[in-house]
FIKOLZA-1660 file (N, C-alpha, C; in steps of 0.1 Angstrom, whole numbers, plus 5000, padded with zeros to 4 digits):
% residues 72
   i   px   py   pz ch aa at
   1 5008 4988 5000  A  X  N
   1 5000 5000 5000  A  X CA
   1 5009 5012 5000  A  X  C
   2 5005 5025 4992  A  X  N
   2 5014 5035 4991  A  X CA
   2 4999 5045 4988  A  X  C
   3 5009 5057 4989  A  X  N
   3 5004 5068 4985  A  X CA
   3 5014 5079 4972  A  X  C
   4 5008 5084 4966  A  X  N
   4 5012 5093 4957  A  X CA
   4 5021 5106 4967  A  X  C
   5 5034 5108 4963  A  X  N
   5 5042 5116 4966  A  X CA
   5 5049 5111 4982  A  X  C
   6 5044 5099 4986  A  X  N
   6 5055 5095 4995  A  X CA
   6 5067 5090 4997  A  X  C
   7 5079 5099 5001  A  X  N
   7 5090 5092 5002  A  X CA
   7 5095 5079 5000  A  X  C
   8 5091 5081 5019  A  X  N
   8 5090 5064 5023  A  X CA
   8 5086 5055 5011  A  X  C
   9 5074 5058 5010  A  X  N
   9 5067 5050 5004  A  X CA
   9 5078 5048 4988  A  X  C
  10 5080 5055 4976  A  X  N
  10 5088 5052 4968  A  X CA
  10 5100 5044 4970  A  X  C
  11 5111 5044 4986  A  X  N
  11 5118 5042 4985  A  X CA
  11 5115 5020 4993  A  X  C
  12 5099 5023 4998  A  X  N
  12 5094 5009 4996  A  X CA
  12 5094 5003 4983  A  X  C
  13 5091 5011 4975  A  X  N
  13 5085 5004 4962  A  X CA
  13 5100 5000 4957  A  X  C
  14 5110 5009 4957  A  X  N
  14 5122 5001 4953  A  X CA
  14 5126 4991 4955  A  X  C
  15 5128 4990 4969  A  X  N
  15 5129 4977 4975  A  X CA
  15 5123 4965 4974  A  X  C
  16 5113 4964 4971  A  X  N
  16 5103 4950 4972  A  X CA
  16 5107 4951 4955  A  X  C
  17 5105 4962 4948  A  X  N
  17 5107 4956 4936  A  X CA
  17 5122 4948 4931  A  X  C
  18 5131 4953 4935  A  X  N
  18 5143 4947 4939  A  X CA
  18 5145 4932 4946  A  X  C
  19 5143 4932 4953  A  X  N
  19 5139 4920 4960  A  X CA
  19 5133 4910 4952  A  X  C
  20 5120 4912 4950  A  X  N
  20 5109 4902 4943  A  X CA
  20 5116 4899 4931  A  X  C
  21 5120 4908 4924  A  X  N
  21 5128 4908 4913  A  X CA
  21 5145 4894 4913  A  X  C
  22 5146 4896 4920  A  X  N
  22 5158 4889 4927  A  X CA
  22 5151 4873 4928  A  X  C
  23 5140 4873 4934  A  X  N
  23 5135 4860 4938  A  X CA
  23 5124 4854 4928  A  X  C
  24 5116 4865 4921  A  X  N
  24 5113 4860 4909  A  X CA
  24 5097 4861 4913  A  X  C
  25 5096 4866 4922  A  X  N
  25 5083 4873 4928  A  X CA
  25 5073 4882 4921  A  X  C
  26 5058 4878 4921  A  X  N
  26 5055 4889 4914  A  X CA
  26 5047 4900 4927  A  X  C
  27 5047 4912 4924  A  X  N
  27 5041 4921 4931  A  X CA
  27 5033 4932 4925  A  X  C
  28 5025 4942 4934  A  X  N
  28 5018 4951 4928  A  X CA
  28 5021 4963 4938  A  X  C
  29 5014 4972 4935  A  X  N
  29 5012 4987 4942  A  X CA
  29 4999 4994 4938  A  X  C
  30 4992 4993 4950  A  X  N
  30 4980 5004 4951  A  X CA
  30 4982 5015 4957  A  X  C
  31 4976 5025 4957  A  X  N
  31 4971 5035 4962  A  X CA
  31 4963 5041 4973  A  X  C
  32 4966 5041 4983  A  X  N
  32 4952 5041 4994  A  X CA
  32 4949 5052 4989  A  X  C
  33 4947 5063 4983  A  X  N
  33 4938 5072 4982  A  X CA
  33 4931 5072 4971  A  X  C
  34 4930 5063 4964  A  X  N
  34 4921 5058 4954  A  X CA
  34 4907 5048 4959  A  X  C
  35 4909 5048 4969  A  X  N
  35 4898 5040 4979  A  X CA
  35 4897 5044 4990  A  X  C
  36 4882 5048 4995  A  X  N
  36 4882 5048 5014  A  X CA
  36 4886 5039 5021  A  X  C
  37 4881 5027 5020  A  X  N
  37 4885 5018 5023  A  X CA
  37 4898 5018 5030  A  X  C
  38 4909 5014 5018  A  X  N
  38 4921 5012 5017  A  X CA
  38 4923 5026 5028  A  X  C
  39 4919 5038 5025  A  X  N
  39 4925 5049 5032  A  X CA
  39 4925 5045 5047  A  X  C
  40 4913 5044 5045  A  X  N
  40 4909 5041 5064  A  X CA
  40 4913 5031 5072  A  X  C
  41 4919 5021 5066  A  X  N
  41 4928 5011 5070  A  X CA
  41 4942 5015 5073  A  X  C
  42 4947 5018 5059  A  X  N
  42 4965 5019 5059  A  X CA
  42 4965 5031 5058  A  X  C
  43 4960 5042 5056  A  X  N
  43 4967 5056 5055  A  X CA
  43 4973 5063 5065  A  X  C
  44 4971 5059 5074  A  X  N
  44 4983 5065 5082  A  X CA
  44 4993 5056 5085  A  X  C
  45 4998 5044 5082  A  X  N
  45 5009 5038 5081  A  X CA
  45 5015 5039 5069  A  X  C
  46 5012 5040 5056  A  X  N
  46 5021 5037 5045  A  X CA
  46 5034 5043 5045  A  X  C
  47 5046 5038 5037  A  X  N
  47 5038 5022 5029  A  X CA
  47 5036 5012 5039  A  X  C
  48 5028 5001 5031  A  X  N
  48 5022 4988 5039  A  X CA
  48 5026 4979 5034  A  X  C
  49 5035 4968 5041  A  X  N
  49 5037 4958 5023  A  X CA
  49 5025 4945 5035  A  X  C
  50 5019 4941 5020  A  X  N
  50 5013 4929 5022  A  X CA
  50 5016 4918 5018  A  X  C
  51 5015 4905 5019  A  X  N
  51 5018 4891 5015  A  X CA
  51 5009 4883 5014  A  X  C
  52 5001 4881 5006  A  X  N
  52 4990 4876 5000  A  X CA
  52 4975 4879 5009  A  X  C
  53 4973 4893 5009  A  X  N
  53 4964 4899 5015  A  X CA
  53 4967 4902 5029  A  X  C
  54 4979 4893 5040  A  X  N
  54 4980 4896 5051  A  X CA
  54 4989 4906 5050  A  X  C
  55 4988 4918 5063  A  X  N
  55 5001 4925 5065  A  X CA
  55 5012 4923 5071  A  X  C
  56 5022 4925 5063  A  X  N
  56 5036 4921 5064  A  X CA
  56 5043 4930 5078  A  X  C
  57 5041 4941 5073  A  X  N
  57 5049 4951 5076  A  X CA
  57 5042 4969 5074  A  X  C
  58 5052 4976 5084  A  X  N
  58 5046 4991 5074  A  X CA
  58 5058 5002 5080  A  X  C
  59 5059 5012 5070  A  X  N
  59 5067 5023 5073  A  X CA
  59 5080 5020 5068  A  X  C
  60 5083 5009 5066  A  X  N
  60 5098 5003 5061  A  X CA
  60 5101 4989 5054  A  X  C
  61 5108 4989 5050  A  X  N
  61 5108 4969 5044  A  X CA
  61 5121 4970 5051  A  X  C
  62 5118 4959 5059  A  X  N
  62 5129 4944 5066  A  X CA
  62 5130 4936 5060  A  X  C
  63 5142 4938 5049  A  X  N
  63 5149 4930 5042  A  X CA
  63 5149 4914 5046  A  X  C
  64 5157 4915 5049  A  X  N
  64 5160 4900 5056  A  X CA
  64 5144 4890 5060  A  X  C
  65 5136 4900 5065  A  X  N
  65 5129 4897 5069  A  X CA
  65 5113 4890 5059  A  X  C
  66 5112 4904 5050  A  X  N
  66 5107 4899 5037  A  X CA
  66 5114 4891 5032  A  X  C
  67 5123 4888 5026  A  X  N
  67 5127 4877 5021  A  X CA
  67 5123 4865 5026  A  X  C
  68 5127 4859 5034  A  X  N
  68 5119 4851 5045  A  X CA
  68 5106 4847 5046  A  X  C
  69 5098 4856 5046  A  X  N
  69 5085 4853 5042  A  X CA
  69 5080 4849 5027  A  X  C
  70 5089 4859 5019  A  X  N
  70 5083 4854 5006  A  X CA
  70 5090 4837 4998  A  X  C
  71 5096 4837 5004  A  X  N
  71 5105 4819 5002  A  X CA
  71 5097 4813 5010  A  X  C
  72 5089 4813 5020  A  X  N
  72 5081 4802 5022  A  X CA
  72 5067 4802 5017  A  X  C
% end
């Protein structure tokens, strides 16, 4: 989960894409403010990374850590 013009959030999206890329992973990126929904859940944490709908993590990617999860 991301938002338009966030830092953080861009320098998430690098990372996972790097990563997944690395491992052969596919991934995506929404927008929480393209949805209430999505807003009123994660918008004040993004980014959010998720792992097949569950939440992973938020505010940063733990490398080591994402990896980890996505190999099993």
């Amino acid at each position: 989960m991301s938002r338009e013009g966030c830092h953080a959030c861009d320098d998430a999206i690098a990372d996972v894409r790097r990563i997944c890329g690395e491992l052969g992973v596919g991934w995506s990126v929404s927008d929480v403010d393209t949805d209430s929904e999505l807003r009123a859940e994660y918008g004040d944490r993004v980014p959010v990374i998720l792992i097949d709908g569950v939440e992973h993590g938020f505010w940063k990617v733990e490398e080591e850590r994402l990896r980890r999860a996505l190999r099993s």
